[in-house]
N, C-alpha and C positions, 0 to 999 in steps of 0.2 A: 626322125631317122634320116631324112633327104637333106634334112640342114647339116648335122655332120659330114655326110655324103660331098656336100660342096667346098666343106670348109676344106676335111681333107685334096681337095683336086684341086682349090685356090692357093696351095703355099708353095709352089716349085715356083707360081708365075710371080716373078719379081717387081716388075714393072707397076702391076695395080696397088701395091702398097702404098707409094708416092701420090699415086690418082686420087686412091682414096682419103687419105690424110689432105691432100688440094678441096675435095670435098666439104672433108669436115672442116676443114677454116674456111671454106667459103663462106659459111655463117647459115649456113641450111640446116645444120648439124650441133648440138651442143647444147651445154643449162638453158640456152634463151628461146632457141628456136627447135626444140624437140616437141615439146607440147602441139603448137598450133598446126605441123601437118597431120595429126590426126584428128581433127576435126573436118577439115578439107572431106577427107571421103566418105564423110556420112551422108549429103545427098544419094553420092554416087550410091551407094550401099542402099540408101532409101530405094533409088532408080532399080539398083538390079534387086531388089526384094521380092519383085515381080516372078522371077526367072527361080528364085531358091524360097525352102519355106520358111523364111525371115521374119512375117509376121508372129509366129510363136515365137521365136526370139528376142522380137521387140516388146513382146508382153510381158515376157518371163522377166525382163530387164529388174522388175518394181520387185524382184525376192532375192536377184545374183547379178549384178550389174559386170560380172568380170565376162559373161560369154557373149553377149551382142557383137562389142569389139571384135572381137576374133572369128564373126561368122562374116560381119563388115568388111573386114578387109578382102579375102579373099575374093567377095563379090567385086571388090576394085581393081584389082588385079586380074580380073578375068575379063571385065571389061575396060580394061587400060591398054591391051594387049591389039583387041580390036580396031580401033581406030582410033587418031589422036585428036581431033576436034575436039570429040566426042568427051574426051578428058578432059581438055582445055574450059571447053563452055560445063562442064560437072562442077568443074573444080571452082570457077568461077561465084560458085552459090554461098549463100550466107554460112557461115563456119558454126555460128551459134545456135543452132538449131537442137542436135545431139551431141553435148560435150560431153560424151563417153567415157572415151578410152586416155586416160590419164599415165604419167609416168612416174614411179618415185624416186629415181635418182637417174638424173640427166647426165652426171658426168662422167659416167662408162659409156661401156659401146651399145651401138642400137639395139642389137640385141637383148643387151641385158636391160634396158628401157624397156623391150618391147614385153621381154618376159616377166618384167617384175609389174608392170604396167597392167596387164590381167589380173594379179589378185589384191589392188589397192583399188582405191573407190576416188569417184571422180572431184577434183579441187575446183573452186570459185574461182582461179586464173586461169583459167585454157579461155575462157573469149577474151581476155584481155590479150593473150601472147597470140590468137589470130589474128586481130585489125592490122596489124601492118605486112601480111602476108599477102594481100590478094592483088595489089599491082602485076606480081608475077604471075598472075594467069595464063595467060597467053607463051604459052610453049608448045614444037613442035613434036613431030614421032622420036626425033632425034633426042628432045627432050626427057621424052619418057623413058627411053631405053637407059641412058648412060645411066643415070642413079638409080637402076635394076642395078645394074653390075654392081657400083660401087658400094649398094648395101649386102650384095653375095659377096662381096668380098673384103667386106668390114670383119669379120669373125677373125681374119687372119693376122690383122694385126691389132684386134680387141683380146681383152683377156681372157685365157683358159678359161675361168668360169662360168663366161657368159654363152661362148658356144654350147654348154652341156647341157644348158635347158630347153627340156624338149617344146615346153609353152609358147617358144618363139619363134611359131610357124605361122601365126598370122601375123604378125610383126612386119615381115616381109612385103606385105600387101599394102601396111597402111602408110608407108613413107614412099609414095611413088611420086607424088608430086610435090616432095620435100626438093627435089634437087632441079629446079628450075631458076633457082638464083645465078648457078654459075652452067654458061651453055660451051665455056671453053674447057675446062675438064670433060664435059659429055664426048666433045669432039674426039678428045687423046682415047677415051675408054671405047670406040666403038669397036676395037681390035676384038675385042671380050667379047662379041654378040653372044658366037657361037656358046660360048659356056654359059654367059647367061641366058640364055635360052634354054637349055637341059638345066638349069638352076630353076627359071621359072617353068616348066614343067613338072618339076620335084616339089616346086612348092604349091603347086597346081593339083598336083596327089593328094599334097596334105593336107593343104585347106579342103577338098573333096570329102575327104577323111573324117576330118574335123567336122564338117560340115553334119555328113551322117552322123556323126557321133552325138553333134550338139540336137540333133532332131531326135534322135533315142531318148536324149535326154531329158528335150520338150514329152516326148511320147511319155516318161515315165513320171514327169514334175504333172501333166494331165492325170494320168493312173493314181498320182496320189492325190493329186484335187477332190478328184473326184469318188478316193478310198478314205478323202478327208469328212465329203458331205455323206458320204452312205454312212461313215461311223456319225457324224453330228445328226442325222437323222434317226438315225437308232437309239442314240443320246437320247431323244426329246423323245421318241418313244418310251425306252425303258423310263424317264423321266415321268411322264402322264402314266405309264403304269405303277410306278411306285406310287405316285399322287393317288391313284386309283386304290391300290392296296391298302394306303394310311388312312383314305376316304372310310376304305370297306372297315380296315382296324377298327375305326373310332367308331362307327355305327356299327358292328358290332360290342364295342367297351360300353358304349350308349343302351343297347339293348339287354347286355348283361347286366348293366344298374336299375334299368326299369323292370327286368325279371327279380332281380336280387329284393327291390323294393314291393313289388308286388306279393314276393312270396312271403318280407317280412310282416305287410297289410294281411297276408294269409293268417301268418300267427298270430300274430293280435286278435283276429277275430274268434283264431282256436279258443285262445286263451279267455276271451271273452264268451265265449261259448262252454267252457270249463266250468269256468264260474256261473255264468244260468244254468248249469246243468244240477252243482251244486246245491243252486240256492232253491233250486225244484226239487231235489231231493228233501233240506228242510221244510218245503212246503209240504211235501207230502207227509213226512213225518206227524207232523202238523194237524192233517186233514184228515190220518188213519181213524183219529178216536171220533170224529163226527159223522164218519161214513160209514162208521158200526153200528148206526141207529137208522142210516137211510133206506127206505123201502121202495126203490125204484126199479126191480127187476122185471115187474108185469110190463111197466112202460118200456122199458129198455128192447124186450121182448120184438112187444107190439110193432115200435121203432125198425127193429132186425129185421124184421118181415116185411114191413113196408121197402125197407132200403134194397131188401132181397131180389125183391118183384122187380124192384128200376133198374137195379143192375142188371137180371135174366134181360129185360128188355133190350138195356144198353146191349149186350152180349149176344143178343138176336140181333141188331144193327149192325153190331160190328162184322158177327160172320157176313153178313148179306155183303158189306162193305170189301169184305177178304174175298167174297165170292168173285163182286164184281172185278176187282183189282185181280184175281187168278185169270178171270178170263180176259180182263186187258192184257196182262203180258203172255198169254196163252195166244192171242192174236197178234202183240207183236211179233213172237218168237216164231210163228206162223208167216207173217209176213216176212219178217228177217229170214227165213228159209226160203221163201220162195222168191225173195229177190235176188238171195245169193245164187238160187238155181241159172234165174234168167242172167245173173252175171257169167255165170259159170260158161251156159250155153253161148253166153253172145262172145266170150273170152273162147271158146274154141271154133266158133263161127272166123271171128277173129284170125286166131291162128294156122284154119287153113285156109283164108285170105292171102296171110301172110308168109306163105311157106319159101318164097325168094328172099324175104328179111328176117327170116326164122333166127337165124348165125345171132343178130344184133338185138331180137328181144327177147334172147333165151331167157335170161337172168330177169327180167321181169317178169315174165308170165311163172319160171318159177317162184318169185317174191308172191306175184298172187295166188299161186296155187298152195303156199303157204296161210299167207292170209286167210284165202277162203277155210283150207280146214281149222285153221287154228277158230275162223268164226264158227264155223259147226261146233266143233268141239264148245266153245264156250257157250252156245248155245242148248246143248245138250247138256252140260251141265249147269245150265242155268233151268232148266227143265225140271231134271232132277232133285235141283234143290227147291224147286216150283212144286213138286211133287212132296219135298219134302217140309214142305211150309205149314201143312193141315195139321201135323203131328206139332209143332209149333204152336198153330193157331190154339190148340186146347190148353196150353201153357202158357201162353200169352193171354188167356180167356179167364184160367183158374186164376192168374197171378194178378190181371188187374180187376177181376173181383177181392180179392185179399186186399187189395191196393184201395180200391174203393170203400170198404167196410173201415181199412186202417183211418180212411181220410174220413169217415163219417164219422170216426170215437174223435177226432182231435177235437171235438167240441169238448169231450170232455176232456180233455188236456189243456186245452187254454181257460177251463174253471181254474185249474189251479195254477196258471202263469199270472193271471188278474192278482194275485197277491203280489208278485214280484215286478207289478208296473211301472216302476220307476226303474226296476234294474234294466227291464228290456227296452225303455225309451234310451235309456244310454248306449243299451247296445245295437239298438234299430240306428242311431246315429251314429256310431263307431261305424254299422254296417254300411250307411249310406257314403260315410267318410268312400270306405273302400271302395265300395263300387264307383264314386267319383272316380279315384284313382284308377282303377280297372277302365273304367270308361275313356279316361284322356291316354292311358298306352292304349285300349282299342283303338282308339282315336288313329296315334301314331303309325299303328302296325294296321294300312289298310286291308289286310288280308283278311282279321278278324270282324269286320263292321260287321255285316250280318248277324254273326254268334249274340256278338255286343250287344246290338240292338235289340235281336229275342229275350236275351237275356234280362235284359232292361223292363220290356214287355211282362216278361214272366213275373218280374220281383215287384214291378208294378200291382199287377194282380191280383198279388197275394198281398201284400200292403192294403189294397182294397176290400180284398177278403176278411183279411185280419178286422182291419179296423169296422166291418161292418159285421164281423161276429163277434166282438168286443164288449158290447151294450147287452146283448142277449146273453152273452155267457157271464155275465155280472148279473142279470136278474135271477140267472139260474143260480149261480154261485149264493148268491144273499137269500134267495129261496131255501136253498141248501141248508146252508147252516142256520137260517131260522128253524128248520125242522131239525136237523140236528140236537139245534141247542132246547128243544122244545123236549125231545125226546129224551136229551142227555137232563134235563131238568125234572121231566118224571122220573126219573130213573133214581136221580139220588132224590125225590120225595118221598118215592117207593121206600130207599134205603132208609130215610129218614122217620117215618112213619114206623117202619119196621121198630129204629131203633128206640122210638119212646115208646112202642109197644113192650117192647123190651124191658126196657128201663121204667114202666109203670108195672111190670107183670115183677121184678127184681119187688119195686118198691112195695105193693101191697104181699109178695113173700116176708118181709121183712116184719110189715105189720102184724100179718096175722102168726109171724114166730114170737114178737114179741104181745100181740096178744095170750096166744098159747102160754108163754112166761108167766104175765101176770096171773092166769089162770092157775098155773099150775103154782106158783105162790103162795093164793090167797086159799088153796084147795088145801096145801100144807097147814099152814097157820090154822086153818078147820079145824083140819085133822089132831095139829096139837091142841088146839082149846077143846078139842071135844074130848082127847085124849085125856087131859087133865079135868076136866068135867065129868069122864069115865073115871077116871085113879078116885076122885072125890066121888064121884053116885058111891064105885066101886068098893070105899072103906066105908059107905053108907049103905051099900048094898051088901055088904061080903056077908053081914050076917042071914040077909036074905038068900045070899046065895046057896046058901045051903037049905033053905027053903026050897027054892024054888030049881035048884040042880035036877030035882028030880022030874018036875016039869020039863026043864032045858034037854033036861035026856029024853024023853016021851018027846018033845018039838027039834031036836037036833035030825034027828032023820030025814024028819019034814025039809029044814032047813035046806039039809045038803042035796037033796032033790032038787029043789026048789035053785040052786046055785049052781047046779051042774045043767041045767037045761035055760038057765041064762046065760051061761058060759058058752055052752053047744050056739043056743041064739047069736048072742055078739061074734064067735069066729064065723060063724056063717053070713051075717051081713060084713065086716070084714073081708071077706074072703069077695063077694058080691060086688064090692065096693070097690075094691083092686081090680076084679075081673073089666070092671065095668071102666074102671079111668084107662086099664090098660087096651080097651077094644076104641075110645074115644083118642085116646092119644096117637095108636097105632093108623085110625081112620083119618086123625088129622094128620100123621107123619106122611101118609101115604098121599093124601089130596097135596102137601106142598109139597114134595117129593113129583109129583105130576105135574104142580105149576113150574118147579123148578127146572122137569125133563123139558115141556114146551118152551119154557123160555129160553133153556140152554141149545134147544133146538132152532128155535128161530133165531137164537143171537150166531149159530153157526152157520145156518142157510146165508142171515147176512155179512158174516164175514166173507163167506163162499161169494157171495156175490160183489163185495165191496173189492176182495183181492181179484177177482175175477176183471173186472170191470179195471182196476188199476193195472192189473199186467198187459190188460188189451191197449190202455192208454200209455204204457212203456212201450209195448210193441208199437203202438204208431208212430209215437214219438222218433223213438230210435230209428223206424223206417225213413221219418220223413228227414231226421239229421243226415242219415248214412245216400240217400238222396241228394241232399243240398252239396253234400261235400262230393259226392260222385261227379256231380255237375259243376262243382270250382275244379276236380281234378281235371275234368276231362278239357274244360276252357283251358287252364293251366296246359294238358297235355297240348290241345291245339296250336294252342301259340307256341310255343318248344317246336313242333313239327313245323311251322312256318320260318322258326327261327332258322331251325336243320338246314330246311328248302331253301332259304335265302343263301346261308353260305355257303352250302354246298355248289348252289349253282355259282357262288362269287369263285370260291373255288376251281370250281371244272372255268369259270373265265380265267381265272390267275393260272391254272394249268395251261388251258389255249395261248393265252399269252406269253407265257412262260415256253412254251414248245416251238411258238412262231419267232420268238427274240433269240432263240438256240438256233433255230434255222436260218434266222439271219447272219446269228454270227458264225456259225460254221461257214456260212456264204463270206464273210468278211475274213474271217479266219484262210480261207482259201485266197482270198484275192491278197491278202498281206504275203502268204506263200510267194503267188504269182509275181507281187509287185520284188519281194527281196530276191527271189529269183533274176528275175529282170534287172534289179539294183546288185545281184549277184556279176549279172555278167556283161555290165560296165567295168573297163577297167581302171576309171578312176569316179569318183565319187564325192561331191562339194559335201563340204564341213554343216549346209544349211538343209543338204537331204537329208544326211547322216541325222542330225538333231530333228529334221523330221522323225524319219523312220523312227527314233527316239520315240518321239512324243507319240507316236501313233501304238507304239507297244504298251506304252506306260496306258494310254486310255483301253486298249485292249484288255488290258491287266485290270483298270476300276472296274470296265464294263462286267468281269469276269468275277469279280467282289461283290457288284453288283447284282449279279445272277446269282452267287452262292447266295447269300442275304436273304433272296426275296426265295430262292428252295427252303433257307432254314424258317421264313417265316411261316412258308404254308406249311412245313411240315409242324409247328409250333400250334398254329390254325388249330390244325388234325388234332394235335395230342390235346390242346384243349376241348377240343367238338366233344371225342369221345370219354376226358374226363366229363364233362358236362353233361353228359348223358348216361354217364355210372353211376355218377352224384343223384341224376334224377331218380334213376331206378330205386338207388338203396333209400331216397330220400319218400319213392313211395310205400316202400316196403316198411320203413319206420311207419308211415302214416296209417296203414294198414295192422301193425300190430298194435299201435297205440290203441286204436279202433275196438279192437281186439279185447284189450285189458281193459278199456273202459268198459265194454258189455260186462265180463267175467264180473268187473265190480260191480255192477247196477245190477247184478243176479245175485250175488255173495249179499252185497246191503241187504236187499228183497227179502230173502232167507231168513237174513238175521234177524231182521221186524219184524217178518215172521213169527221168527222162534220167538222173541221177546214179546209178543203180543197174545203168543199160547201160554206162555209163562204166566203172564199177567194174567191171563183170564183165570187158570187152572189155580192160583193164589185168589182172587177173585170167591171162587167158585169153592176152596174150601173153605172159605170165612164165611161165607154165607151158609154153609153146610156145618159149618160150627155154631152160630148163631140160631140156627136153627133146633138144631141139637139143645142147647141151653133155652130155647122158649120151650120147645116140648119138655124139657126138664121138670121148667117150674112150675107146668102147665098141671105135667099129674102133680108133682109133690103138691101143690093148692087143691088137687080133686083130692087127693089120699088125705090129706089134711080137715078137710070140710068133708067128708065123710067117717068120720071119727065119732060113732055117739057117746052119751055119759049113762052110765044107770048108777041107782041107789044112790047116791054121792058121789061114788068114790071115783076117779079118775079112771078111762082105760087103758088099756095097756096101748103105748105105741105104735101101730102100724108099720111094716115095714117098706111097703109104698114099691116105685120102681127104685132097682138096686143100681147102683154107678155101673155097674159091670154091664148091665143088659142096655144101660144108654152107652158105655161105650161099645159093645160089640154094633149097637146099631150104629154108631156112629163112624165105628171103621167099614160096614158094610157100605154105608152112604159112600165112604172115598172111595172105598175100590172102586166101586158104580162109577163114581167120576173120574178115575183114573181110566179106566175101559173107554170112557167115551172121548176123552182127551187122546188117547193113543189111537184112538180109530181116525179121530177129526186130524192129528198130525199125520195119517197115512194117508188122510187122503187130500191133505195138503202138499205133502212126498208125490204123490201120484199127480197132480193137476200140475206142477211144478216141472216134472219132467219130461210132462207131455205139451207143455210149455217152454223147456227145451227142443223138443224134437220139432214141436212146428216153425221156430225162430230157425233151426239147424236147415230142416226143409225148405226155409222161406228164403234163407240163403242161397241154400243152393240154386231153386227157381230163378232166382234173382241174379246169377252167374251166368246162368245157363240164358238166363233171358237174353244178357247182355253182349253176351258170346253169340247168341243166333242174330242180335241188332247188328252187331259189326259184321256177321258173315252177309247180313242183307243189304248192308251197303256196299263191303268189297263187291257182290255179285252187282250190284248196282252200277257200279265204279266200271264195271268188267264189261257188263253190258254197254254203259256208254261209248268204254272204249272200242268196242265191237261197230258199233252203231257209227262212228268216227271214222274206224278201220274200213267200214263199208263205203263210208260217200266217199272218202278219199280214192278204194278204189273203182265204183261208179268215174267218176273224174278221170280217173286214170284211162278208163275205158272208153269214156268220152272224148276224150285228146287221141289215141290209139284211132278210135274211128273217122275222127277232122282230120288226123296226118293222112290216113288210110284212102278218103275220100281227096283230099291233093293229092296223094300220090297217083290214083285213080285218074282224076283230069287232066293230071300232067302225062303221064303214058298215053291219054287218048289225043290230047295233042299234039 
């Protein structure tokens, strides 16, 4: 504005046009010697750097080399003015030092040098075009003044174009000691003082101007420096939390593959456990027909009794055990009371200690007063469920006597795994496989070592156990079925015996029919040769007969006496003879009929006892599996709840993180405001800030890409967490009904052998009642036979002996008997069955309930700890209260 200001007031005076042009061919001016006087005033500029705040200008030079120049000159000109020595010895110093301020085209007017010369960048010839400048040092005041003018008064006869750039306000400054070549033009110009002097005043504003302005500038090129490190530190920030995030990703993906592995080691073992369950089922099947001859219930008995007595023992230790433990937390919760009192009392002791800093620990003492009740309170309910622990203990008392009886039959359970010892070496190493596996992710996840290690302990154990009840249950087993097979071998001897009783009782029938044949035969053949010896007496006799007729009639009477009380005789032994096979047959039907009730009776006592004895050994079985798998679920559960813990707390960090990297950039975010504001209200703006400010938005903008990203990631986290814990639920809930269907089957099977072993007996039971039937048969038809006398000759008549109908009515008698006692034995097979349901249904439940009251005993556990924690922290709390209390105490008395 002040450069216009001059040009227009320099064109009326006529005279300085000539000056000036004498000037510029003086050789001061022009392509050769434009360059080297602006090196000249860069000491000076160095000198006055002191007085202006130059030093940010000379820094900033290394990002915009066009504004030094222009802060430079004006400090020349402010001290050119002062005195001229002072100039002469400046001017004097080495040119090469700061080769700056450059020109692009020398051959306009100074001006247009001086303004196009701030936005080009400095050339490799400016110290050449000084060396032959510096002879003219030595100039006076007079010196300095006249080429003031003549550069105020260059615009008037340089071109339009070049006065209308405003840029050419320090321009002015830096050619002052250009015009020391020629001191006779200075002389002609001193007429000019006076204008040049309100010219240098004008230009004296602007460089001021400028001045300020170029310091705004420094102030805002600092603001972005340092808007440059606050974002490059957030940079490396968000950067370590991403790293952080990809860290937590992977060891979470890591964690998911050793659960995903883990849980496939699970099923294989299911699966391997499917199959022994299986292959025990065929054992059993197997083992039914030999344990229908065992007579081991006296002992088994004897055994129950014994084991009964050790358990009441154990169960008398244990109460004593519950006693003692009731009345240790009966004395801590005692104790815990009464310490909370004397907390209480020393916290209002306290308080009206405190009644001048009441205002500042309100909010604490109520946090304790909190505290404290909430510790009553859980104290008082830990009381109560203290109180309600006895009711407990007889649950806990019943159910590990059941537990104990279950563990005392697997002896007989592992009699019949000893057959399938090769399956369960395969799967004792399958199992050990796993728990390897389990062991090295215990390993990994150190949260679980403990569990690991008992665990380890436990299956130890029982390995131990196993293998040292292995040898004993194999003598017993070979015991077994030696008496088994000892029994099953009498049994068909019995059969055997029977049946060549049988079958010689058939074959001497057979005899004595075909003896009776021959008899009755050769009795024939008699009869005809006597016949025909009669026809012959008879036409030898016939004429006697009528001799002797009359005799025959006088002895016929006699006769027929005589043949009617032979008659009377034979149906009466006859009749004696039947009487008597039937009183003999009937006394035999009846004594086997009695061997067959006892026997059918003790073969059902033993069935009673063999099914009996095998359902207690399902029940233990099944107890001890539904156990084993409780205790992989619940390790299983554990680690999932440490996994939870883990990322959740990764989580709540990537939130913290996440909220603190928001509040920075909102902090950045504001300061970009501030800085465009500030860059707002400059009114011109280099092309190197602009492409700052650029770049500073652009990163604003990753950083802000960068923040979406890591919200979609945790929110990605979440949807996975809570898929992962659906998946677990429903993945327990399948395991629990599988659980389910496998019992339903191992009771359906049971049933069915059952039913097919009543089958088999009650087929059994009437072949032998048929066999029977046919020995008593043949037994009379041989008495009715052999009691047949002869008289006179002649053959007797037939017997009718026992008739088919009276051996079958008895022998339908016989089946209904056995059908009556088959339908009683399957009710009360029906009945032992379902009462065998009901205690498996009951044993469940206990076993819920147990499990339900173990977890409520550790939450209270957990609760009480945390109470216990809650207390010393605030004990501490109250102890810091009383050390401030006591300083503040000695500093009042002093």
């Amino acid at each position: 504005m002040s450069v216009k200001a001059g040009t227009t007031t320099t064109k009326p005076r006529g005279p300085t046009t000539p000056i000036v042009k004498k000037v510029l061919n003086s050789g001061t001016f022009g392509s050769g010697s434009v360059k080297p006087p602006s090196t000249r005033p860069a000491p000076h500029a160095a000198d006055s750097a002191a007085k202006h705040p130059a030093p940010s200008l000379r820094r900033s030079t290394n990002s915009a080399s066009t504004k030094p120049p222009m802060a430079s000159r004006p400090a020349a000109a402010a001290t050119s003015s002062s005195s001229s020595a002072t100039a002469v010895r400046r001017s004097s110093a080495p040119p090469t030092k700061t080769p700056l301020s450059h020109f692009s085209k020398p051959t306009t007017g100074v001006t247009a040098a001086s303004a196009s010369g701030s936005h080009t960048s400095a050339s490799p010839a400016a110290p050449k075009a000084t060396s032959p400048v510096r002879p003219r040092a030595s100039v006076s005041d007079a010196v300095k003044r006249a080429p003031l003018a003549s550069r105020q008064s260059l615009p008037s006869t340089a071109k339009p174009s070049s006065a209308k750039a405003p840029a050419a306000k320090p321009a002015s400054t830096a050619p002052k000691v250009r015009t020391t070549s020629s001191i006779s033009s200075i002389r002609e110009v001193r007429d000019d003082s006076k204008l040049l002097e309100e010219l240098q005043t004008k230009v004296k504003d602007a460089t001021d101007a400028l001045t300020s302005k170029t310091e705004e500038a420094t102030d805002l090129k600092a603001q972005l420096s340092q808007a440059n490190a606050s974002l490059e530190a957030v940079k490396v920030e968000l950067e370590s939390k991403i790293s952080a995030a990809v860290q937590s990703e992977e060891s979470k993906a890591s964690l998911e593959v050793q659960v995903e592995s883990a849980q496939a080691a699970y099923k294989e073992l299911k699966h391997s456990h499917a199959e022994g369950v299986i292959a025990l089922e065929a054992v059993r099947k197997a083992l039914e027909d030999a344990r229908a001859a065992m007579l081991t219930q006296a002992e088994l008995v004897a055994s129950l009794q014994e084991h009964i007595k050790e358990l009441e023992a154990e169960v008398a230790e244990t109460k004593d055990n519950i006693k003692a433990l009731k009345d240790a937390t009966s004395a801590a919760t005692s104790e815990a009371a009464s310490a909370a009192s004397v907390e209480h009392d020393a916290l209002l002791k306290a308080q009206a200690n405190l009644s001048e800093i009441q205002a500042e620990l309100k909010e604490l003492t109520k946090s304790h007063d909190l505290a404290l009740t909430k510790a009553q309170n859980k104290i008082a309910e830990l009381e109560m469920q203290a109180a309600e622990v006895a009711a407990l203990e007889a649950l806990t008392a019943s159910l590990q006597e059941e537990k104990e009886e279950n563990a005392s039959k697997v002896s007989e359970l592992e009699v019949e795994i000893l057959e399938l010892k090769e399956s369960q070496e395969t799967f004792g190493e399958e199992r050990e496989q796993s728990l390897m596996k389990l062991k090295a992710l215990q390993d990994e996840l150190a949260a679980a070592t403990a569990a690991a290690e008992k665990a380890n302990g436990y299956v130890q154990a029982k390995e131990a156990e196993y293998a040292s009840n292995v040898e004993t249950v194999k003598v017993e087993h070979e015991n077994a079925l030696k008496a088994a097979a000892e029994e099953h071998s009498k049994v068909l001897d019995q059969l055997d015996s029977l049946k060549s009783e049988l079958a010689a009782a058939l074959s001497t029938q057979e005899v004595l029919k075909n003896k009776a044949l021959v008899t009755a035969e050769t009795h024939s053949r008699s009869l005809d040769e006597a016949e025909q010896r009669h026809l012959a007496r008879q036409s030898e006799l016939s004429e006697e007969i009528n001799r002797i007729t009359a005799e025959l009639e006088g002895q016929e009477a006699q006769y027929n006496a005589k043949v009617g009380t032979v008659k009377e005789e034979h149906s009466k032994l006859l009749q004696e003879a039947f009487e008597r096979a039937k009183t003999e047959a009937g006394d035999e039907h009846k004594k086997d009929l009695n061997s067959v009730r006892t026997d059918f009776e003790s073969t059902i006592a033993q069935m009673a006892a063999t099914h009996q004895s095998s359902l207690e050994g399902l029940k233990a079985e099944h107890a001890s599996t539904l156990e084993a798998q409780a205790k992989t679920l619940e390790k299983q559960i554990g680690n999932l709840t440490l996994e939870l813990k883990a990322t959740q707390d990764d989580l709540a960090k990537a939130k913290a993180s996440f909220e603190s990297a928001r509040v920075e950039i909102d902090l950045l975010t504001i300061q970009r405001d501030e800085a465009r504001a500030a860059a707002a209200a400059v009114p011109e703006v280099s092309p190197e800030q602009a492409e700052e400010i650029v770049r500073l938005t652009t990163q604003l903008s990753v950083i802000r890409d960068d923040l979406s990203a890591i919200t979609d990631m945790l929110n990605l986290t979440k949807d996975s967490l809570t898929e992962m814990s659906h998946n677990h639920t429903k993945e327990l809930e399948e395991v629990a009904k599988a659980r389910a269907e496998e019992v339903t089957k191992l009771h359906t099977a049971h049933d069915e052998e059952l039913s097919v072993l009543a089958t088999q007996k009650s087929e059994l039971l009437v072949k032998v009642s048929d066999l029977e039937g046919e020995l008593a048969t043949a037994k009379a038809a041989l008495a009715v036979e052999a009691a047949v006398p002869k008289s006179n000759g002649a053959a007797a008549p037939q017997s009718p002996g026992v008739t088919k109908e009276e051996l079958q009515r008895l022998h339908e008698a016989h089946n209904l008997k056995v059908y009556d006692l088959e339908a009683e034995h399957e009710k009360a097979l029906k009945a032992i069955a379902a009462k065998l349901e009901a205690a498996e249904a009951q044993a469940k439940e206990s076993k819920l309930e147990v499990e339900r009251k173990e977890m409520e005993i550790k939450y209270l556990e957990s609760d009480q700890e945390e109470a216990s924690e809650q207390i010393t922290r605030l004990k501490e709390d109250i102890e810091m209260l009383s050390g401030q209390l006591k300083v503040r105490d000695t500093g009042s008395d002093c």
